[in-house]
C-alpha positions, -999 to 999 in steps of 0.1 A, spaced: 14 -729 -755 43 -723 -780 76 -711 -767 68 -673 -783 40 -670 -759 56 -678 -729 83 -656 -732 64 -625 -740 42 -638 -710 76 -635 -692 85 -600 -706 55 -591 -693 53 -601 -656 94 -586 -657 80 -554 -667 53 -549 -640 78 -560 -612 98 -531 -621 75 -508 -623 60 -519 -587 95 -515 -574 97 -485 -588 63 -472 -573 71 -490 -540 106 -471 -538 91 -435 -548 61 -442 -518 91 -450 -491 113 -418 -500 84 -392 -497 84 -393 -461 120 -391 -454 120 -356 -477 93 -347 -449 106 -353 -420 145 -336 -430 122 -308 -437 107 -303 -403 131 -302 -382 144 -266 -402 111 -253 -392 112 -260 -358 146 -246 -355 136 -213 -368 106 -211 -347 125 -201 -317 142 -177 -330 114 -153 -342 99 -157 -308 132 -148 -288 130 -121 -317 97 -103 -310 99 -108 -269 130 -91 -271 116 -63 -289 94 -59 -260 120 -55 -234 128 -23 -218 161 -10 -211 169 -3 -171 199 13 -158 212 -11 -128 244 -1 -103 271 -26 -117 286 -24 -80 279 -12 -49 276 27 -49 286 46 -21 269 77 -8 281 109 -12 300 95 -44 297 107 -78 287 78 -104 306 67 -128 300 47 -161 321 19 -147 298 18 -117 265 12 -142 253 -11 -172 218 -20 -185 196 -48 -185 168 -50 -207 137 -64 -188 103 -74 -196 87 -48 -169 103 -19 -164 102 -7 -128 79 27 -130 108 61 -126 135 37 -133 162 54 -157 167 43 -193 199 58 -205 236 57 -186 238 90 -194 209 106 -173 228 88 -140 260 97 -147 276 125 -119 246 118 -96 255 114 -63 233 89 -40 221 100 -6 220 66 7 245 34 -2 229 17 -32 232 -21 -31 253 -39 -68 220 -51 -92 192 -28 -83 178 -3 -106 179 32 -102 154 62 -107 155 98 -89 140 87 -57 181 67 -55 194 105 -55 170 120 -35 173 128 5 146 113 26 124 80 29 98 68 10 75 83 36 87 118 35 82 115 1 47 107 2 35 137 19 34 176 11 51 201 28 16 208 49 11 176 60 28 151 85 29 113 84 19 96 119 16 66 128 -13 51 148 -17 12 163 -45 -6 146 -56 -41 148 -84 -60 131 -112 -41 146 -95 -6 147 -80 -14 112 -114 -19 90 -115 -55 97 -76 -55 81 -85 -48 48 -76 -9 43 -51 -3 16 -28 25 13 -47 52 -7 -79 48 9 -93 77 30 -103 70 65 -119 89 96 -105 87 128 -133 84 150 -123 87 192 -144 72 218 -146 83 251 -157 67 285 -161 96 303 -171 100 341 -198 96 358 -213 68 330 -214 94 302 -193 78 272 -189 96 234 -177 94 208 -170 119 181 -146 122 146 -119 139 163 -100 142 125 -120 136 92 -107 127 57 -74 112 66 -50 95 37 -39 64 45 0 59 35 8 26 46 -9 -4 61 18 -27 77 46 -32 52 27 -20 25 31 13 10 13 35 -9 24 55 -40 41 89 -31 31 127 -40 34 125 -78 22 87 -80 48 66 -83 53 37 -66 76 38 -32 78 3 -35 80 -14 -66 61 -51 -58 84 -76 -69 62 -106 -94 47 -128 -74 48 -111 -40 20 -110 -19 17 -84 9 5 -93 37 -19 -73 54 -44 -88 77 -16 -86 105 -8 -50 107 -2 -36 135 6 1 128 -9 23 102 3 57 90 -16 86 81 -9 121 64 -22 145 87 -23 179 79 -2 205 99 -28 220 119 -46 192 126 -16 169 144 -16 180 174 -53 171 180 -47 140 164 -24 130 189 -43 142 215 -71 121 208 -51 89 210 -42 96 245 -77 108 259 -96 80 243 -98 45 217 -97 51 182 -110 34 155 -106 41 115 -138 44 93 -134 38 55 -146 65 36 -161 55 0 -141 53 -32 -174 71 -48 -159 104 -31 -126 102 -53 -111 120 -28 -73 108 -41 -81 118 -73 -89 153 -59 -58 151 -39 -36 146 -68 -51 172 -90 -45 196 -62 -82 202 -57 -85 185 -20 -71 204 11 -76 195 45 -111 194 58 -127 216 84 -132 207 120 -150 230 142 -131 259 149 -126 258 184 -102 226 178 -83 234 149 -48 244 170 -37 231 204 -65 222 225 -66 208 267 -75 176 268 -107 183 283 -119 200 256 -121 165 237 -152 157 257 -186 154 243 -205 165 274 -191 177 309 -186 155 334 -217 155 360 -215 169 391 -224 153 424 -256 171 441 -242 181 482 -275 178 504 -280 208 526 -270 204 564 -294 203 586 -297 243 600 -289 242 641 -302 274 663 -282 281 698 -298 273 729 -330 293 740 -366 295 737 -380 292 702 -396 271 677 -380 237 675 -370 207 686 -346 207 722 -318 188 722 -298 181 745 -260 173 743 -248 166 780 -256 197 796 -255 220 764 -291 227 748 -299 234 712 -328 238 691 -326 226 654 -352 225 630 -365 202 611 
């Protein structure tokens, strides 16, 4: 092989190392571009989520301090917090809670609404001016097995032992609205919640020992009557009836007992049957002493005649 041959056989193998080399450092530099690249995107991802959740937060008026009843509120007393839920009544704008005077003292961080300027606890503002909220002791049994809900409608049904063996039992009030179970309360007369539930609370309800009902006005006083002449037990009406519906709407009043029961009644009145009276045997007809029909008898030295 001449010497001209070797050296363009040279040339050669120089070029194509280059231009591996060159490949070689083009293939190790693509990935590096990639991977600068991706951490920009996952910067920016954050920020267009924080973005769009807080477009969904609501704006709630809060008491920056503890407000004292009886004191007009000021803007320094106030500031908003924009939440994810916003409590149902709960006031938007500084403005609307500004001069407001609370009824009650109002602890620094919660949220206001009207029901924090109005006189009055969340019962009383759960019934109507014709109706009164009383409260009966229920247990398991008495209680629907423990799972009534405030909102449900319930008859309260009284049982009686009565004398003589003769027990009853009767619905001494019908259609009754249940306002609270236990702790837990129901919504009040225009539907808003007395009680906002904070997330992740469970109520507790299996345990209740008191439940209070709206009565109406005329219909109290036998209520009460019927928990001192007899037991008492609640009967769950069915949701088919939409019988809070009709009570919000305004189409619902009270329903009708019999007549004779509607005001004040005795307590006797209550019973199903009269009590039975025990049957006195004659006594036995005695005749003075003498002749006659009869039977003689003799006490000592007195005679009478008695028949039989």
């Amino acid at each position: 092989m001449s010497s001209r041959m070797t050296i363009a056989l040279a040339a050669v193998l120089l070029l194509g190392a280059l231009l591996a080399g060159y490949w070689g450092v083009v293939l190790s530099s693509a990935p590096q571009a990639v991977q600068t690249a991706e951490p920009v995107a996952s910067s920016e991802t954050p920020s267009l989520t924080s973005d769009a959740a807080d477009k969904l937060r609501t704006p709630v008026v809060v008491a920056a301090r503890e407000l004292s009843p009886f004191v007009a509120v000021t803007a320094e007393d106030l500031r908003v917090e924009e939440l994810r839920i916003a409590p149902p009544g709960s006031f938007s704008k500084v403005e609307d809670v500004i001069g407001r005077r609370p009824w009650t003292p109002v602890p620094a961080g919660s949220w206001l609404g009207p029901a924090s300027f109005e006189a009055g606890g969340p019962l009383a503002h759960m019934i109507r001016a014709d109706e009164r909220a009383v409260a009966v002791p229920v247990d398991e049994v008495v209680g629907g097995g423990g799972h009534l809900r405030p909102g449900d409608y319930v008859d309260v049904l009284l049982f009686l032992r009565g004398e003589g063996g003769q027990p009853s039992a009767q619905v001494a009030v019908p259609a009754l609205r249940l306002l609270s179970f236990g702790e837990n309360l129901g919504p009040d007369s225009d539907g808003r919640a007395s009680k906002p539930a904070k997330e992740g609370e469970q109520v507790e309800t299996r345990k209740a020992s008191t439940a209070v009902l709206a009565v109406p006005e005329t219909q109290v006083t036998r209520l009460m009557l019927a928990s001192q002449a007899g037991s008492l037990r609640l009967a769950v009406r069915s949701a088919d009836e939409r019988l809070l519906e009709r009570y919000q709407t305004g189409e619902l009043s009270a329903m009708p007992v019999d007549a004779a029961s509607r005001n004040l009644i005795p307590l006797e009145s209550l019973n199903a049957a009269p009590a039975p009276r025990r049957v006195v045997a004659p006594a036995p007809v005695v005749v003075s002493a003498g002749k006659g029909p009869g039977v003689a008898v003799y006490r000592g030295a007195e005679l009478t005649r008695q028949i039989p």
